[in-house]
C-alpha positions as CSV (number, residue, x, y, z in Angstrom):
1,X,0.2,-46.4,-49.1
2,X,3.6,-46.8,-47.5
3,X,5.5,-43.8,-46.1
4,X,8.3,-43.2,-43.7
5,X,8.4,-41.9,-40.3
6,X,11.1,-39.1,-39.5
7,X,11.7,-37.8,-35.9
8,X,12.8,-34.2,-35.6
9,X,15.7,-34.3,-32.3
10,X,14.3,-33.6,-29.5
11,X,10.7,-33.3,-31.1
12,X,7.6,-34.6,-32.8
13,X,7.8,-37.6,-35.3
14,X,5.9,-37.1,-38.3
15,X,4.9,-39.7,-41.3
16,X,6.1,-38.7,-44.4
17,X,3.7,-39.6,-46.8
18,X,4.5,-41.4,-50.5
19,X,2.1,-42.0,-53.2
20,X,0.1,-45.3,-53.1
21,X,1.9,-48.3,-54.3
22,X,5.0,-46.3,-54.4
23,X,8.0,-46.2,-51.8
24,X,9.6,-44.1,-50.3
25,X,13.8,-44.0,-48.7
26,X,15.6,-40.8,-47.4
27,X,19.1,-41.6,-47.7
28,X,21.1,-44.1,-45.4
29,X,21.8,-44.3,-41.7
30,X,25.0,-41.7,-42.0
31,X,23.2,-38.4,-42.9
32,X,19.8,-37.1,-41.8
33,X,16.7,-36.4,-44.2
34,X,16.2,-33.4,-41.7
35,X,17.9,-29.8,-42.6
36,X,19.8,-28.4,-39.4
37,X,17.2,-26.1,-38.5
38,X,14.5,-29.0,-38.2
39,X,12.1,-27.3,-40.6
40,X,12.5,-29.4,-43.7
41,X,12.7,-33.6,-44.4
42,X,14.0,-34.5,-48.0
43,X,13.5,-38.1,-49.7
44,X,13.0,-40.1,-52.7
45,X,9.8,-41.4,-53.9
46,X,10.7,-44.1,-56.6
47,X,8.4,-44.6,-59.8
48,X,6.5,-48.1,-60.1
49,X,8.9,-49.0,-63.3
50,X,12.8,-48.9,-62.8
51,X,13.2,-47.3,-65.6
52,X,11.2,-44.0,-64.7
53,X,11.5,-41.0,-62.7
54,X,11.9,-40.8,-59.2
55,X,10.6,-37.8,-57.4
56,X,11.9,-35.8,-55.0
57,X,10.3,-34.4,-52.0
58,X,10.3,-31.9,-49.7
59,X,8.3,-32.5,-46.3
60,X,7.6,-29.2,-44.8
61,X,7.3,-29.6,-40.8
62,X,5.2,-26.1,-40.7
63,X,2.6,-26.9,-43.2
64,X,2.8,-31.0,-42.6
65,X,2.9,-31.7,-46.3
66,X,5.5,-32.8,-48.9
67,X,5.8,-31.1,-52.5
68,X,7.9,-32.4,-54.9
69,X,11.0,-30.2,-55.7
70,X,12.4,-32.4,-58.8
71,X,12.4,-35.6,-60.4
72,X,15.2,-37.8,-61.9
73,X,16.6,-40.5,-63.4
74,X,19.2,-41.0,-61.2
75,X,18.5,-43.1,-58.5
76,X,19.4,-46.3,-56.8
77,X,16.8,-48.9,-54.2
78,X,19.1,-48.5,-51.5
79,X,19.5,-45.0,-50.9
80,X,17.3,-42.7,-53.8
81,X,18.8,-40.3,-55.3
82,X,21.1,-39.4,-53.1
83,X,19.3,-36.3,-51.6
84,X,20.4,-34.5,-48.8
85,X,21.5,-31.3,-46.6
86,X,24.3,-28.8,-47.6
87,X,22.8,-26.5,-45.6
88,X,19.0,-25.4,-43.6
89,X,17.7,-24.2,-46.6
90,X,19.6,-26.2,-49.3
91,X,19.4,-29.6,-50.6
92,X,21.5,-31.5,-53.1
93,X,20.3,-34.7,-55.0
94,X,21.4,-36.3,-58.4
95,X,19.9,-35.5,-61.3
96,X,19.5,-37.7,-64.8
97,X,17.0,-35.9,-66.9
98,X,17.4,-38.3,-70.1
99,X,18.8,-41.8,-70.3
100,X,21.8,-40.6,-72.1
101,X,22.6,-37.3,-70.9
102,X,25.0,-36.6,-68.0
103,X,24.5,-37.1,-64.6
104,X,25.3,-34.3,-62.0
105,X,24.3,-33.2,-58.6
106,X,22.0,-30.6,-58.2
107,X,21.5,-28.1,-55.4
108,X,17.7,-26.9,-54.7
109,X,17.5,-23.7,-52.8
110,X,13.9,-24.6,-50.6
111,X,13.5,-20.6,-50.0
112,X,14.3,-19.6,-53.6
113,X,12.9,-22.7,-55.7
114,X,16.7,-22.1,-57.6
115,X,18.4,-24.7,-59.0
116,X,22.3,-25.1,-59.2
117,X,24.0,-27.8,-61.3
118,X,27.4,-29.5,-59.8
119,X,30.2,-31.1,-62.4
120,X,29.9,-34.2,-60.7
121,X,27.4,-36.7,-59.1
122,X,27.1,-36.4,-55.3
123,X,27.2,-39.8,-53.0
124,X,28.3,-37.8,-49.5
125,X,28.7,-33.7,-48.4
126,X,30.9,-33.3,-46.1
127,X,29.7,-32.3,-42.4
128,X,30.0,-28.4,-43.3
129,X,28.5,-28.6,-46.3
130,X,31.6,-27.6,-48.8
131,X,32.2,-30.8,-50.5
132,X,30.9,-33.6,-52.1
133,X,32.5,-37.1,-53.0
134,X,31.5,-40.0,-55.7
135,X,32.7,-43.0,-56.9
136,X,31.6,-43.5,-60.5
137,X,27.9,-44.5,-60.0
138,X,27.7,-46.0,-62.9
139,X,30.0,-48.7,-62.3
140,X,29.0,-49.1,-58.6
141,X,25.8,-50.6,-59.6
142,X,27.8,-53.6,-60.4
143,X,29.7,-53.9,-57.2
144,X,26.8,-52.6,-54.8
145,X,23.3,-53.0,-56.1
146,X,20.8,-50.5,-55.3
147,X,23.7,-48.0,-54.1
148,X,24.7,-46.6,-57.8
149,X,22.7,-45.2,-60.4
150,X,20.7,-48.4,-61.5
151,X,18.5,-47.7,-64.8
152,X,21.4,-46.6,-66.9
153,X,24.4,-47.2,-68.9
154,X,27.0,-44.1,-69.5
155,X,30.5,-43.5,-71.2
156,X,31.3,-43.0,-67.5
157,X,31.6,-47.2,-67.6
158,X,34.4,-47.1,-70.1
159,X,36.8,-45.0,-68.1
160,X,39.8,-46.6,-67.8
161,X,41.4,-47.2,-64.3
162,X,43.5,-43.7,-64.6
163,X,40.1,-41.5,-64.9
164,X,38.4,-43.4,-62.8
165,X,37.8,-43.6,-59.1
166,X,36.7,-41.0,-56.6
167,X,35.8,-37.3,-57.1
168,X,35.5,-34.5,-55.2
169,X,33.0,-31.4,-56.2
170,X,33.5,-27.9,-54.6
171,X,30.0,-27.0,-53.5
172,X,30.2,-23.1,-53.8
173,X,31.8,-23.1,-57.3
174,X,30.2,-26.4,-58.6
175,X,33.6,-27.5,-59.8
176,X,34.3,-31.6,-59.7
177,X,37.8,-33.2,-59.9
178,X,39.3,-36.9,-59.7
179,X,40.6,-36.9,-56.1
180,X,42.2,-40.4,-56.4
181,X,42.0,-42.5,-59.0
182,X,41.5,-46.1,-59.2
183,X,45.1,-46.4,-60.7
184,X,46.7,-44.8,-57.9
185,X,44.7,-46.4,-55.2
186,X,46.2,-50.1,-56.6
187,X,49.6,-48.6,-57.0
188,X,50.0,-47.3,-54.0
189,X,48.7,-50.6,-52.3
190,X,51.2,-52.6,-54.3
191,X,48.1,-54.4,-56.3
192,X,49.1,-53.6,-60.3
């Protein structure tokens, strides 16, 4: 069985159990798996076959045990599926419910078991918790392995260099927009 260990500040560390011959990854080094009040720890448990769900869990410091609050398709070896904090009491990861269908974030509300779906995919929320930016996950898989969505292909890979680049989601409203594009990055760096 492998698991992860998670260390509340200031507190206990717990081991986060995963399923046997399954693993386990929170995130990455720059954001914590723990919610702000220390009551919570979200990761990704990846399926045996690539192609397969991932699930995502909820470790519960109170009652010492993890429940899964979603699966998806959308996840990568490096950092799962993205899941973490936009507040004590909610989460966001992304979600890919079919190979071809489109892939969002999604915010889990741990007190209400509500779900929320985003415009856009999530790769960072902001240190408040208002925002949300992605490159195209898709095509990141190429440049970064294990940090995009791996298992799947999407129209998002045909996007020319003027729709493409990095978005930005509103959190509140759910509403995602190109913040720069690939086009103007390159222009303004004298590279076209």
């Amino acid at each position: 069985c492998l698991f992860l260990l998670a260390c509340l500040r200031r507190s206990a560390c717990f081991v986060l159990p995963c399923d046997d011959s399954k693993e386990c990854v929170h995130r990455f080094f720059d954001s914590s798996p723990i919610s702000s009040d220390n009551k919570y720890v979200v990761y990704t448990q990846f399926p045996q076959n690539k192609q397969s769900t991932a699930d995502i869990l909820l470790f519960s410091v109170d009652s010492n045990k993890s429940t899964a609050v979603g699966q998806t398709l959308a996840w990568g070896s490096q950092v799962g599926a993205q899941a973490q904090w936009t507040s004590p009491t909610k989460l966001v990861y992304n979600a890919l419910v079919a190979p071809n269908s489109s892939l969002h974030g999604l915010i889990y509300d741990v007190k209400s078991g509500e779900k929320r779906k985003l415009e856009c995919p999530v790769y960072h929320v902001s240190q408040d918790g208002q925002y949300a930016v992605a490159p195209n996950l898709y095509k990141m898989k190429h440049t970064q392995g294990g940090y995009g969505v791996d298992s799947w292909s999407s129209h998002m890979e045909d996007l020319d260099h003027h729709q493409d680049g990095v978005f930005v989601t509103d959190i509140k409203t759910g509403m995602c927009k190109l913040l720069y594009s690939i086009h103007n990055v390159t222009t303004a760096l004298g590279l076209n």
